[in-house]
C-alpha positions in Angstrom: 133.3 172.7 11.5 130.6 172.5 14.1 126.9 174.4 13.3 126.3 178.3 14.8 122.8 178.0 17.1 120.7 180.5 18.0 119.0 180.3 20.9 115.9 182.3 21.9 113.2 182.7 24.6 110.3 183.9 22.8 106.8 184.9 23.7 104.0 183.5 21.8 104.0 186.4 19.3 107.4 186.2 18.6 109.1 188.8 21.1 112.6 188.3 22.5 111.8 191.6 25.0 108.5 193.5 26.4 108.0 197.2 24.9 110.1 198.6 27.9 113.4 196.0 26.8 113.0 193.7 29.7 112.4 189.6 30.1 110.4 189.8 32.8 108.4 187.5 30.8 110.2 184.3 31.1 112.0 185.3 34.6 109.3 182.8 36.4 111.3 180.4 35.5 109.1 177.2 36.4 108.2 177.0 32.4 111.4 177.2 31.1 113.2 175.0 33.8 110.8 172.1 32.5 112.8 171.8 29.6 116.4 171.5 31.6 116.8 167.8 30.5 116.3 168.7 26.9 119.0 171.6 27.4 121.8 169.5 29.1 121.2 167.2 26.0 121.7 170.0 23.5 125.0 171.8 25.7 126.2 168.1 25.6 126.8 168.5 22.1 128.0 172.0 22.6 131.6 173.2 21.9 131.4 176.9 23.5 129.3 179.3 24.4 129.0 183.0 23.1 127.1 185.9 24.4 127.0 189.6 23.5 127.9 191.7 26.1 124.7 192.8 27.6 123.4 188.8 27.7 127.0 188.0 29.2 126.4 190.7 32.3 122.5 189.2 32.6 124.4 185.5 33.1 127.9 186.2 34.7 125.0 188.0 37.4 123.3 184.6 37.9 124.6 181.6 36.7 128.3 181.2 38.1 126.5 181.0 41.6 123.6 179.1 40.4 122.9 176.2 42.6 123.2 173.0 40.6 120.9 171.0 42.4 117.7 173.5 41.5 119.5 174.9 38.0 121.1 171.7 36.2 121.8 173.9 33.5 124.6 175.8 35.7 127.4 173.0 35.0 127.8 173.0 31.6 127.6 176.7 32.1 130.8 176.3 34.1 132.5 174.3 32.1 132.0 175.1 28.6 134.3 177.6 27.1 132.3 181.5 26.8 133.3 184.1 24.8 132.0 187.2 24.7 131.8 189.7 21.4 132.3 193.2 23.2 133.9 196.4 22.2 132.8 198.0 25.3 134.3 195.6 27.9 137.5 195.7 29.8 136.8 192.1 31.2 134.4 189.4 31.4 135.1 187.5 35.1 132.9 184.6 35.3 132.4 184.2 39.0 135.7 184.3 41.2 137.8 181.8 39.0 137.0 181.6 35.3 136.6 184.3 32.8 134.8 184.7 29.4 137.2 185.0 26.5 136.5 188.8 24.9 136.2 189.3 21.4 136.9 192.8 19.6 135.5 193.9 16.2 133.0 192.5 14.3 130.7 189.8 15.8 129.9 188.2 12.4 134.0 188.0 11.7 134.6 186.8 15.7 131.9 183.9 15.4 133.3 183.0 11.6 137.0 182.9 13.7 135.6 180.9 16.1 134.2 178.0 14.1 137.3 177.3 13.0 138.7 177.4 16.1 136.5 173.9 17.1 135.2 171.2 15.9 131.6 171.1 17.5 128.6 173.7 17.7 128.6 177.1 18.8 125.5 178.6 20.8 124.3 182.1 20.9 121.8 182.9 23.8 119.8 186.1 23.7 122.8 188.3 22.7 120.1 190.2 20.1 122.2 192.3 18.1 124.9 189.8 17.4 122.5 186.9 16.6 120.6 190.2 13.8 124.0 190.5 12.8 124.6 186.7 12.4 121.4 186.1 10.9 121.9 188.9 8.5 125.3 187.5 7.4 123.4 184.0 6.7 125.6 182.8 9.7 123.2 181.2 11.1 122.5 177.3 10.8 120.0 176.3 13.3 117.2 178.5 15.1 116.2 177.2 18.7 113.1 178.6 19.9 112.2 178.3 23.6 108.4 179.6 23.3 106.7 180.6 26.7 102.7 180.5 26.7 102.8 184.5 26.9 101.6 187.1 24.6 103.1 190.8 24.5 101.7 192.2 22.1 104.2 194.2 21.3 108.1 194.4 21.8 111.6 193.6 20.6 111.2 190.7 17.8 113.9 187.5 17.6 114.7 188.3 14.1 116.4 191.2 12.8 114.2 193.6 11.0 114.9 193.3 7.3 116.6 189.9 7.9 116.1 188.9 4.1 114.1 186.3 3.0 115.2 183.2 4.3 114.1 179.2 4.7 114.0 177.5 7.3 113.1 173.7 7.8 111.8 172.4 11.2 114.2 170.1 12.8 111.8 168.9 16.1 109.4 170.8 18.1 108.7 169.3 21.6 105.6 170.9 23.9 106.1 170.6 27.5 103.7 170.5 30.4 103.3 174.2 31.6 102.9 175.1 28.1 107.0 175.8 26.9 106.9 174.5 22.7 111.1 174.0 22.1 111.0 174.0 18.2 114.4 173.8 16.6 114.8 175.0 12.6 117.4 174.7 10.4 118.7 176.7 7.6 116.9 175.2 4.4 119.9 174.3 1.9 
């Protein structure tokens, strides 16, 4: 049974979202694309993908018609298996040939279903209330935090409010040159 990842783009003081719940602060994306080589090495190790429904609209806008040559990132995309924990949606197309695999009910229970469903790691982008919910449940094994050289001062926070006290241990942390820090934790023992 593979690892569950969570994957976040951060602002330097911690927010996921600005105080109006948008990402307009990583949207230039000239400091996170620096760091495209380090995610194709991570998705290369990645089983499937899952989103929460309002992450999965965000990407199933962009990145089925992403051009490869400037966004690298858009293969694996592709390719990997998606799922998508929903109650809401009827469908979830994936450009005009591939879907995203919907899951009903409770996120926690459709993540634990899918670990043992394959072998390697599962990835969570964004997707904030199921990654709370996951981290809440302790489902969590390793934290991936994309931090852009912004501050917000205030917004929506990565972590769940109330999450419980919990340990992490810092796996690697690698600083690029317009100021992105990737730092991956994982779940103390």
């Amino acid at each position: 049974m593979g690892s569950v990842i969570v994957e976040q783009i951060v602002s330097l003081d911690g927010y996921a979202e600005d105080a109006q719940g948008g990402i307009g602060f990583f949207v230039d994306a000239r400091v996170v694309n620096e760091a495209d080589a380090d995610q194709l090495e991570r998705l290369s190790r990645v089983a499937a993908i899952v989103l929460g429904a309002e992450t999965y609209r965000m990407f199933a806008d962009y990145w089925p018609y992403a051009d490869p040559a400037s966004e690298p990132v858009a293969v694996p995309l592709r390719n990997l298996p998606k799922f998508v924990v929903s109650s809401s949606l009827a469908s979830a197309p994936w450009g005009a040939d591939d879907s995203a695999e919907l899951l009903r009910g409770d996120g926690v229970e459709a993540v634990r279903g899918l670990r043992h469903r394959f072998a390697g790691d599962l990835i969570v982008w964004g997707s904030l209330s199921l990654s709370d919910a996951l981290l809440r449940a302790n489902e969590v094994d390793v934290l991936r935090l994309r931090v852009v050289p912004t501050l917000l001062g205030r917004g929506r926070s990565f972590a769940p409010p109330e999450p419980g006290a919990r340990s992490w241990s810092l796996a690697s942390s690698r600083a690029f040159a317009g100021g992105l820090v990737v730092s991956e934790y994982h779940r103390a023992s």
